[in-house]
PyMOL commands that place a pseudoatom at each C-alpha (Angstrom):
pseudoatom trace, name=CA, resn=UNK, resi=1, chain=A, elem=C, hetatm=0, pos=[72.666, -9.054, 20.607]
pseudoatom trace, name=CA, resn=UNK, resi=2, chain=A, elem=C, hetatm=0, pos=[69.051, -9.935, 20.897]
pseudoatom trace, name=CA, resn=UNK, resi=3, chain=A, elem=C, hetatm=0, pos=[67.211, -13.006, 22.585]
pseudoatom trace, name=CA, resn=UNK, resi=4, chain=A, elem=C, hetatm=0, pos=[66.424, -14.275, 19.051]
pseudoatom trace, name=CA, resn=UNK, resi=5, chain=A, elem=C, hetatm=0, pos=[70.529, -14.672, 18.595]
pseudoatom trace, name=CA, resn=UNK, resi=6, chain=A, elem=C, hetatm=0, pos=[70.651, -16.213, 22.244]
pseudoatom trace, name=CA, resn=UNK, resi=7, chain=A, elem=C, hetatm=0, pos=[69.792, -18.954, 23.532]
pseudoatom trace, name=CA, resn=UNK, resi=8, chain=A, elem=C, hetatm=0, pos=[70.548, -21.113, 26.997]
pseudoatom trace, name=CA, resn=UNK, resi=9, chain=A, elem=C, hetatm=0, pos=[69.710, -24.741, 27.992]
pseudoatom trace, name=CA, resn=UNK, resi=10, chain=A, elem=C, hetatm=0, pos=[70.576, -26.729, 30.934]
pseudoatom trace, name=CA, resn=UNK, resi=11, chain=A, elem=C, hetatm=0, pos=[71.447, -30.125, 30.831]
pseudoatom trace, name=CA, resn=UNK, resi=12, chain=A, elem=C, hetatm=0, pos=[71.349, -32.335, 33.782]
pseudoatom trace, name=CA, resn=UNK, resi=13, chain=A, elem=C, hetatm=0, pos=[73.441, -35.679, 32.404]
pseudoatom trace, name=CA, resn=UNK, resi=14, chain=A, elem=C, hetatm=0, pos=[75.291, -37.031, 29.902]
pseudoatom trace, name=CA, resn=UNK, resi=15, chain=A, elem=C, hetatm=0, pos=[71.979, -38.484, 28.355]
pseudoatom trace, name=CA, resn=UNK, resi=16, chain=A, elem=C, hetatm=0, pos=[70.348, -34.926, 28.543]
pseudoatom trace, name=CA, resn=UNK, resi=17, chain=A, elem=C, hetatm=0, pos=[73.419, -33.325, 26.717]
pseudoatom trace, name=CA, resn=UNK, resi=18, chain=A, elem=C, hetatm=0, pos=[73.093, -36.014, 24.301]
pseudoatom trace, name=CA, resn=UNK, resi=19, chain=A, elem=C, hetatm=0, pos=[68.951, -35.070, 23.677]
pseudoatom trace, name=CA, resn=UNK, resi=20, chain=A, elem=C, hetatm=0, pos=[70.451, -31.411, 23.508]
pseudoatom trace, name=CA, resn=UNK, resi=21, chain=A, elem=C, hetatm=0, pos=[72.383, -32.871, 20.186]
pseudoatom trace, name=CA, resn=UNK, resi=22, chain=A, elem=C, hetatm=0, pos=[69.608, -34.921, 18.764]
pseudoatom trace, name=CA, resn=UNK, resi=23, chain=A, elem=C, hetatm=0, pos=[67.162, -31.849, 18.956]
pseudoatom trace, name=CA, resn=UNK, resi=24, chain=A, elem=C, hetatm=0, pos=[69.866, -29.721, 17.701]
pseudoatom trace, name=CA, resn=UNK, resi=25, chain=A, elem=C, hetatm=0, pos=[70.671, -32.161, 14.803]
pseudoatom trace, name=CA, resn=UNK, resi=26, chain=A, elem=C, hetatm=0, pos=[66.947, -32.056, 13.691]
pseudoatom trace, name=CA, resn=UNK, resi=27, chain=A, elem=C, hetatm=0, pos=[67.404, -28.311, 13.039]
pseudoatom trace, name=CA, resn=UNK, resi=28, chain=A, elem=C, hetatm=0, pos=[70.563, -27.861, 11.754]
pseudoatom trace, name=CA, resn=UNK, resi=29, chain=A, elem=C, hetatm=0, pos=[70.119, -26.285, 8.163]
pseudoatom trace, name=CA, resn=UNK, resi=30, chain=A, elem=C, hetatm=0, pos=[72.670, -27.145, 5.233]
pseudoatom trace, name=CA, resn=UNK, resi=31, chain=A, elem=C, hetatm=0, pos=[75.959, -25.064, 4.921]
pseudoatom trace, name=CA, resn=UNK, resi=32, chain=A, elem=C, hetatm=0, pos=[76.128, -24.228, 8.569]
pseudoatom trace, name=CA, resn=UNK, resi=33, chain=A, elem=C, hetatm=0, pos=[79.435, -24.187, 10.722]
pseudoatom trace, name=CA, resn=UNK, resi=34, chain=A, elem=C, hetatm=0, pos=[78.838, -24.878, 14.427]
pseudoatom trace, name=CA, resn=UNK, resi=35, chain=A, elem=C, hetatm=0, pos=[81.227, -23.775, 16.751]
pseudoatom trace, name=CA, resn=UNK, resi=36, chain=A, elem=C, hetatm=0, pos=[81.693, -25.760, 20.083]
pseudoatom trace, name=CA, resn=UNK, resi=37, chain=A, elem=C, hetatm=0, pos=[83.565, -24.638, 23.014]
pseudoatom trace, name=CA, resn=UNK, resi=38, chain=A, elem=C, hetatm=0, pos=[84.020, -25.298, 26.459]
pseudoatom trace, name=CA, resn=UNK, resi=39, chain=A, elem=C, hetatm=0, pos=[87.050, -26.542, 29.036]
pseudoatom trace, name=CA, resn=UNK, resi=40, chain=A, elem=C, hetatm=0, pos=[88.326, -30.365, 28.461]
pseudoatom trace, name=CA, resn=UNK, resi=41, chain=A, elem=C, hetatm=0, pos=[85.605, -32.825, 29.475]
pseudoatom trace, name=CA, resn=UNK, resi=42, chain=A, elem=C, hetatm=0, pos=[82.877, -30.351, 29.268]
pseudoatom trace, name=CA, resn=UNK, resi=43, chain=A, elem=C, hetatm=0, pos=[80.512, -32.532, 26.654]
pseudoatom trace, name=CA, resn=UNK, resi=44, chain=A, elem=C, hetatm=0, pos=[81.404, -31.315, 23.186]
pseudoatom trace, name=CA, resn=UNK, resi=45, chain=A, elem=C, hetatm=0, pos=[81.690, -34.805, 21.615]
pseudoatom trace, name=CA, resn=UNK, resi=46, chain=A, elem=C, hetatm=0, pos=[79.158, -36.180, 23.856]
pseudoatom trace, name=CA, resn=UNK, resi=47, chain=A, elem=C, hetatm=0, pos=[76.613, -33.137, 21.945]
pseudoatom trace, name=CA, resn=UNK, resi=48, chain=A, elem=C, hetatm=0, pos=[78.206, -34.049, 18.609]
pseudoatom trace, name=CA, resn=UNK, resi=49, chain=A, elem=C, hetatm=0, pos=[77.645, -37.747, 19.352]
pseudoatom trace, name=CA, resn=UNK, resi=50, chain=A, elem=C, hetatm=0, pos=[73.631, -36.610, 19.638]
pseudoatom trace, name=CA, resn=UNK, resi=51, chain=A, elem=C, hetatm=0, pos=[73.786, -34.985, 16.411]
pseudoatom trace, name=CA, resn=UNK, resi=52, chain=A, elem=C, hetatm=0, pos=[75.381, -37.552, 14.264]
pseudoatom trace, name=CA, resn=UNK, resi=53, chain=A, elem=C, hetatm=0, pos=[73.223, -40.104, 15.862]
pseudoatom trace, name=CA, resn=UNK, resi=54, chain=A, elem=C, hetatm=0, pos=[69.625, -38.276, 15.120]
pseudoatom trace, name=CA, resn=UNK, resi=55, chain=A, elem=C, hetatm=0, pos=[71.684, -36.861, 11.913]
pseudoatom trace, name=CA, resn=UNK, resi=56, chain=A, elem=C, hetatm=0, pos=[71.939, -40.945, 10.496]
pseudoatom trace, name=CA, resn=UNK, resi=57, chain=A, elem=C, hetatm=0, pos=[68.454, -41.517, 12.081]
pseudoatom trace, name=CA, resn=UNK, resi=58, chain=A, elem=C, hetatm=0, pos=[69.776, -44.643, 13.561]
pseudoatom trace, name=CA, resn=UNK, resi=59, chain=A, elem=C, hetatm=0, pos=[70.034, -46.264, 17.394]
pseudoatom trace, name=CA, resn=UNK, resi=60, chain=A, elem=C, hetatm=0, pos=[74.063, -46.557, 17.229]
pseudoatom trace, name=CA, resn=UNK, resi=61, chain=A, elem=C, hetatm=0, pos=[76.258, -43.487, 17.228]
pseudoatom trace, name=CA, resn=UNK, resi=62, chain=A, elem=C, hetatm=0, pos=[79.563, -44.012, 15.541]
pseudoatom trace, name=CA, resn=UNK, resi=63, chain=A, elem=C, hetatm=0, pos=[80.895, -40.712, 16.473]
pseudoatom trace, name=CA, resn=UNK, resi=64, chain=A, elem=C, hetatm=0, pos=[84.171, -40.170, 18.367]
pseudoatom trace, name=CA, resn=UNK, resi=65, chain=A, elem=C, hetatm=0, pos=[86.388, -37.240, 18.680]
pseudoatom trace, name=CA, resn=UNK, resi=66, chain=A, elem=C, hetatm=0, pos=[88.980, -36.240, 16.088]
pseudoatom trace, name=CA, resn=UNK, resi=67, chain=A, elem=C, hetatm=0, pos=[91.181, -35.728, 17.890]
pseudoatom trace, name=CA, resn=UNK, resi=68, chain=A, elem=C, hetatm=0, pos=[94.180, -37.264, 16.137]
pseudoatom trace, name=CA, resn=UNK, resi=69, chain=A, elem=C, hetatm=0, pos=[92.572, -37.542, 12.720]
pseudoatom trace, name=CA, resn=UNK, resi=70, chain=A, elem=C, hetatm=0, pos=[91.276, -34.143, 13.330]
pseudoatom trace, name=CA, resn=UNK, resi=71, chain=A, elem=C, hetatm=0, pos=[88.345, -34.243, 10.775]
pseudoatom trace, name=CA, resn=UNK, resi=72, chain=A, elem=C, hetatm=0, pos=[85.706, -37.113, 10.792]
pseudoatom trace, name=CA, resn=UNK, resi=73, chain=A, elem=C, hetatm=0, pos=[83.538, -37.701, 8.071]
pseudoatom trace, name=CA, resn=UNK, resi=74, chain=A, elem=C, hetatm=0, pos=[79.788, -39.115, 8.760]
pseudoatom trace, name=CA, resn=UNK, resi=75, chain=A, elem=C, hetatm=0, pos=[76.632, -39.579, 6.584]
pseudoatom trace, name=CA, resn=UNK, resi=76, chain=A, elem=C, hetatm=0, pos=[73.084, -39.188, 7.023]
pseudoatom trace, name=CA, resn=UNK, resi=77, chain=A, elem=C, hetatm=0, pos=[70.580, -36.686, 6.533]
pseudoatom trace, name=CA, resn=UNK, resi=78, chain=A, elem=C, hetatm=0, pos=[73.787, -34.059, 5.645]
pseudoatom trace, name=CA, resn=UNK, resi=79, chain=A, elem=C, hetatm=0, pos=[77.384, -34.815, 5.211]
pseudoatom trace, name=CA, resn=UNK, resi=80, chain=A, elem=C, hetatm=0, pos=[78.427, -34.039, 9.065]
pseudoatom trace, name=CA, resn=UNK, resi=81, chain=A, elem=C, hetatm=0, pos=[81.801, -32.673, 9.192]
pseudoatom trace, name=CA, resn=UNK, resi=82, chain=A, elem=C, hetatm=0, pos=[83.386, -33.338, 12.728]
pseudoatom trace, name=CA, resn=UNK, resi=83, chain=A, elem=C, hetatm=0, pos=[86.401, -30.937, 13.499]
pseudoatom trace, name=CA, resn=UNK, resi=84, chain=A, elem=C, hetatm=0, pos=[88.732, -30.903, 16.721]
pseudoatom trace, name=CA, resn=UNK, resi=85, chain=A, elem=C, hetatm=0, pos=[90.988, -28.063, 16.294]
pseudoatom trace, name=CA, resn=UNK, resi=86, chain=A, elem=C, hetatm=0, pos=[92.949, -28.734, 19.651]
pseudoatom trace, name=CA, resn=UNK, resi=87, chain=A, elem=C, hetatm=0, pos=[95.947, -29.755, 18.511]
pseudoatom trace, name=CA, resn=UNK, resi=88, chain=A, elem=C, hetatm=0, pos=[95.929, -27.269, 15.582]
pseudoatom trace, name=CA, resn=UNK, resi=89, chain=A, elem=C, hetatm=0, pos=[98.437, -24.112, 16.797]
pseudoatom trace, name=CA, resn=UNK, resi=90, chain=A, elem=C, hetatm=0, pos=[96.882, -21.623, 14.646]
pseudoatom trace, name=CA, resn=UNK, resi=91, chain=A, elem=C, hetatm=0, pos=[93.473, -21.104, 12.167]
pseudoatom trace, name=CA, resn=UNK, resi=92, chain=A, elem=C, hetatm=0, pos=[95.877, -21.020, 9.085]
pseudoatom trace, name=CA, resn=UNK, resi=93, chain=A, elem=C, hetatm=0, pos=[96.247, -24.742, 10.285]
pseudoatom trace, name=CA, resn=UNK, resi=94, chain=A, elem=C, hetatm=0, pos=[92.604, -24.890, 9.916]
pseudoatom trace, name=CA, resn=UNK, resi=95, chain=A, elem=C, hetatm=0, pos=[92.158, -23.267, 6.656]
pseudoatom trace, name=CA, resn=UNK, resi=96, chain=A, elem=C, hetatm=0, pos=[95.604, -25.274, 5.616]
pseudoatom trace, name=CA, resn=UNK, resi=97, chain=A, elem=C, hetatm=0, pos=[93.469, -28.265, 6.072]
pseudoatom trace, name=CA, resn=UNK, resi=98, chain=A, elem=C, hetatm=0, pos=[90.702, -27.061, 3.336]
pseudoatom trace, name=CA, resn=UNK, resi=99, chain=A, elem=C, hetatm=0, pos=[88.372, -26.118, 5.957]
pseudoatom trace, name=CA, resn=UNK, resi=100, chain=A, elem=C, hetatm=0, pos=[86.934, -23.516, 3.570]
pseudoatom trace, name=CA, resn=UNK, resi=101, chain=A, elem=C, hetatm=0, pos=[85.261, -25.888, 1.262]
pseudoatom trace, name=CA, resn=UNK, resi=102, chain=A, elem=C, hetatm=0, pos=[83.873, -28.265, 3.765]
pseudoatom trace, name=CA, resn=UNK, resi=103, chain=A, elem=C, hetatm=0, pos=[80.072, -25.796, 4.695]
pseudoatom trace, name=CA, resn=UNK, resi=104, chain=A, elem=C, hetatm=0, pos=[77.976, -26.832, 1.370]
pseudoatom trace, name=CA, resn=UNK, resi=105, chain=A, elem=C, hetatm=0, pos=[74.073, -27.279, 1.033]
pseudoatom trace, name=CA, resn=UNK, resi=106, chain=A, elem=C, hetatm=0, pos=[74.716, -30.738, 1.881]
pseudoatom trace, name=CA, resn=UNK, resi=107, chain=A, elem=C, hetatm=0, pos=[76.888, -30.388, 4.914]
pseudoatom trace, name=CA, resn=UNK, resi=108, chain=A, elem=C, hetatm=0, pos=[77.094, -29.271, 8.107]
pseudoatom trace, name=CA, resn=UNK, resi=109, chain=A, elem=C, hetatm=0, pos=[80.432, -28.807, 9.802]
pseudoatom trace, name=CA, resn=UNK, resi=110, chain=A, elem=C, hetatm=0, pos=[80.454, -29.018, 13.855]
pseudoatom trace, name=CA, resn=UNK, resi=111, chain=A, elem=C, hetatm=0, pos=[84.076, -27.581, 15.400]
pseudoatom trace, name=CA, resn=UNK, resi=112, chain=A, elem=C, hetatm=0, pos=[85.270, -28.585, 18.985]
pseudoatom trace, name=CA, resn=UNK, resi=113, chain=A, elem=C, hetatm=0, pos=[87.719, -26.221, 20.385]
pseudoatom trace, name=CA, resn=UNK, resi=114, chain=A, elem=C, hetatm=0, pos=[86.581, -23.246, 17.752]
pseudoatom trace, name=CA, resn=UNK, resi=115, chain=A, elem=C, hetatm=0, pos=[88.074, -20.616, 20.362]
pseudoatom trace, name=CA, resn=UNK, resi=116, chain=A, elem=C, hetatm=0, pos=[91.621, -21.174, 19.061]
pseudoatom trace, name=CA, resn=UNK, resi=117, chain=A, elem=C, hetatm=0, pos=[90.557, -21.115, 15.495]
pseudoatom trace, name=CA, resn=UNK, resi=118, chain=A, elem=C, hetatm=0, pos=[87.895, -18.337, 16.257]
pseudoatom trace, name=CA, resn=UNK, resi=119, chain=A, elem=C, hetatm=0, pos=[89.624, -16.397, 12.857]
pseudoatom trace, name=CA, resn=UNK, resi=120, chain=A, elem=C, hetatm=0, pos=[88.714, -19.509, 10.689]
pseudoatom trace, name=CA, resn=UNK, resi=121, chain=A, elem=C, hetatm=0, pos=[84.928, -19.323, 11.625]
pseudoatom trace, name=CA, resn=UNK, resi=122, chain=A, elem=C, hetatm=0, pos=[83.089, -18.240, 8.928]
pseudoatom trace, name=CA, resn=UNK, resi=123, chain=A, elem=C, hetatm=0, pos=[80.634, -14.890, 9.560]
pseudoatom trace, name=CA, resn=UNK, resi=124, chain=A, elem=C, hetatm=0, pos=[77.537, -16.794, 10.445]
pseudoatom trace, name=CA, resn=UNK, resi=125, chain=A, elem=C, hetatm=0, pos=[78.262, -19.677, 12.910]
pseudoatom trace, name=CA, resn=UNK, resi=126, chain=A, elem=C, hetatm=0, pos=[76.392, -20.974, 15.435]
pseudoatom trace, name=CA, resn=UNK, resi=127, chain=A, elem=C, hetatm=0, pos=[78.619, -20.704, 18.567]
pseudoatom trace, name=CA, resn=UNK, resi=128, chain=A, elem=C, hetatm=0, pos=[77.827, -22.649, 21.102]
pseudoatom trace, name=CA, resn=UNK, resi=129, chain=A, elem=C, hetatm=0, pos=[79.557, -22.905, 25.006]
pseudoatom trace, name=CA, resn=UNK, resi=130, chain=A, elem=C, hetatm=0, pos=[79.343, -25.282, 26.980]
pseudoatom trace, name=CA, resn=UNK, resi=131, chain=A, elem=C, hetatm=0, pos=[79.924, -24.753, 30.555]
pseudoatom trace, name=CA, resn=UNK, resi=132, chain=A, elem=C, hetatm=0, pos=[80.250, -27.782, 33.568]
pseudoatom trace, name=CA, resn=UNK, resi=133, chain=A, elem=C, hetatm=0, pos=[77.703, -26.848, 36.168]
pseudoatom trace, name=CA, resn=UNK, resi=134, chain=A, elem=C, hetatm=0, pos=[77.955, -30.045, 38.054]
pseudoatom trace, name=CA, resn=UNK, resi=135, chain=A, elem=C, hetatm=0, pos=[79.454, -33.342, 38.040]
pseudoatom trace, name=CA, resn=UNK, resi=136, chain=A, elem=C, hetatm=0, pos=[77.376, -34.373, 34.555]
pseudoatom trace, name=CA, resn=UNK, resi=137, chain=A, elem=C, hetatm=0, pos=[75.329, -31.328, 34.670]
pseudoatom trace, name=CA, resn=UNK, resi=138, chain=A, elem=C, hetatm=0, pos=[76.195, -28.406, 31.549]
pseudoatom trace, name=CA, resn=UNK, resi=139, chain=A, elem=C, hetatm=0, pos=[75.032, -25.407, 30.494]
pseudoatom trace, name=CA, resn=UNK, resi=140, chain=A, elem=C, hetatm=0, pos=[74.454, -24.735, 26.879]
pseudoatom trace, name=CA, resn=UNK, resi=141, chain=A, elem=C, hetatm=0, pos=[75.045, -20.657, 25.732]
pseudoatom trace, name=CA, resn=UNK, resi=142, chain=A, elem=C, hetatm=0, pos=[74.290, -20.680, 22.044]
pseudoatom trace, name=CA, resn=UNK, resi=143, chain=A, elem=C, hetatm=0, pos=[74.659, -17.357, 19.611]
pseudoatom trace, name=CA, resn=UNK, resi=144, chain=A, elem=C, hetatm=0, pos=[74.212, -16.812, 16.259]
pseudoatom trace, name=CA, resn=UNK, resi=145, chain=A, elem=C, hetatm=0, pos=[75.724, -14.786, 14.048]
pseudoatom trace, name=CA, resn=UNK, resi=146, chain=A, elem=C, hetatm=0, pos=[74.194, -15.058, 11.467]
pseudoatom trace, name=CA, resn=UNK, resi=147, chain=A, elem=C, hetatm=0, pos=[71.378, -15.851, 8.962]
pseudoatom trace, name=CA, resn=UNK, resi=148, chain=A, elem=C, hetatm=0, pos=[71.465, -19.352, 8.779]
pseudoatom trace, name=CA, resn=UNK, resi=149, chain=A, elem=C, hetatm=0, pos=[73.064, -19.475, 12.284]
pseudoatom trace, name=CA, resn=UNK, resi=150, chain=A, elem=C, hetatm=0, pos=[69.946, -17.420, 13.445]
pseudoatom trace, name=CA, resn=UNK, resi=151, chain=A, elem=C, hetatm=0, pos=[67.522, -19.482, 11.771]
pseudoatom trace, name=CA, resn=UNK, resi=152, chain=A, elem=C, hetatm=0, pos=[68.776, -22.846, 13.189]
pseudoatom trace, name=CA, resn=UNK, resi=153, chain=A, elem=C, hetatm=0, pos=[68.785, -21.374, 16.812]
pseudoatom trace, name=CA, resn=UNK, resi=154, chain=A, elem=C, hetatm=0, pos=[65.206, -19.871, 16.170]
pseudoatom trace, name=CA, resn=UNK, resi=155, chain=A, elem=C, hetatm=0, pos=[63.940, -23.758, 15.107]
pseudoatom trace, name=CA, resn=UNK, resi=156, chain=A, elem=C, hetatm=0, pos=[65.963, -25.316, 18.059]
pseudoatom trace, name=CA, resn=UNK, resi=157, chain=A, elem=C, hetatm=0, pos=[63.955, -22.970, 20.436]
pseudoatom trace, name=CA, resn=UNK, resi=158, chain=A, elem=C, hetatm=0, pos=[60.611, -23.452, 18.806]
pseudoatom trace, name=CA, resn=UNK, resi=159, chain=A, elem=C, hetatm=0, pos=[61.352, -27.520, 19.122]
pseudoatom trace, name=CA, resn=UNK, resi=160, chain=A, elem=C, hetatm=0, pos=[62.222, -27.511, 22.837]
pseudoatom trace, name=CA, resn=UNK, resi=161, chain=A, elem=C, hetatm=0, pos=[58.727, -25.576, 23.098]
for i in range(1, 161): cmd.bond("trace and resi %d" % i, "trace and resi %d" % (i + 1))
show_as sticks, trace
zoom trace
């Protein structure tokens, strides 16, 4: 893997892993899946809550996690697709769901708990990991995979200089 497929940010608070969304949001091309994992609590819906926010280029954020409805539908700039496979047993589940026709030009599809539908994930995804360093402290591993997957990560890194 090479440094253009990898990248790594720290985040020092909750409003810092929400900037980490907003700047991702600003890059995120259309047709691109975006896989988020991490352990419970770690800041995946507080990252997809930064991207759906800068996505509808509004002040409120109306994101909240799937978790029972397990996809969330919200306008904007592209059709965000917001996915929490943790109560799905397997990625047939997923696909079950029509989770195969959701990545268009138009859309972008972000995935909490990708890792137990890691089958499901198309070829080029954007995974990213997100790790508890501290009490509201994270660290952000991103990969690509990808084309598109490498192309977002390469305009995230030129953004955050």
């Amino acid at each position: 893997m090479t440094a253009a497929q990898t990248l790594i940010i720290e985040s020092t608070s909750v409003a810092a892993t929400g900037d980490v969304g907003r700047s991702l949001s600003d890059c995120l091309p259309g047709g691109l899946v975006v896989a988020l994992t991490g352990p419970l609590g770690a800041g995946k819906t507080e990252l997809v809550k930064g991207i759906e926010t800068a996505n509808r280029r509004e002040d409120r954020c109306v994101a909240t996690s799937p978790t029972f409805t397990l996809i969330h539908e919200y306008p904007g700039r592209l059709i965000l697709f917001h996915v929490d496979a943790y109560r799905l047993k397997s990625a047939a589940e997923l696909t079950a769901l029509g989770f195969d026709e959701l990545p268009r030009s138009d859309t972008a599809v972000l995935v909490e708990w990708a890792d137990r539908v890691a089958s499901a994930m198309p070829d080029d995804t954007l995974w990213i990991e997100l790790t508890p360093t501290g009490a509201s402290a994270r660290r952000f591993s991103f990969r690509a995979t990808g084309r598109l997957s490498a192309s977002c990560l390469s305009a995230l890194r030129e953004q955050l200089g």
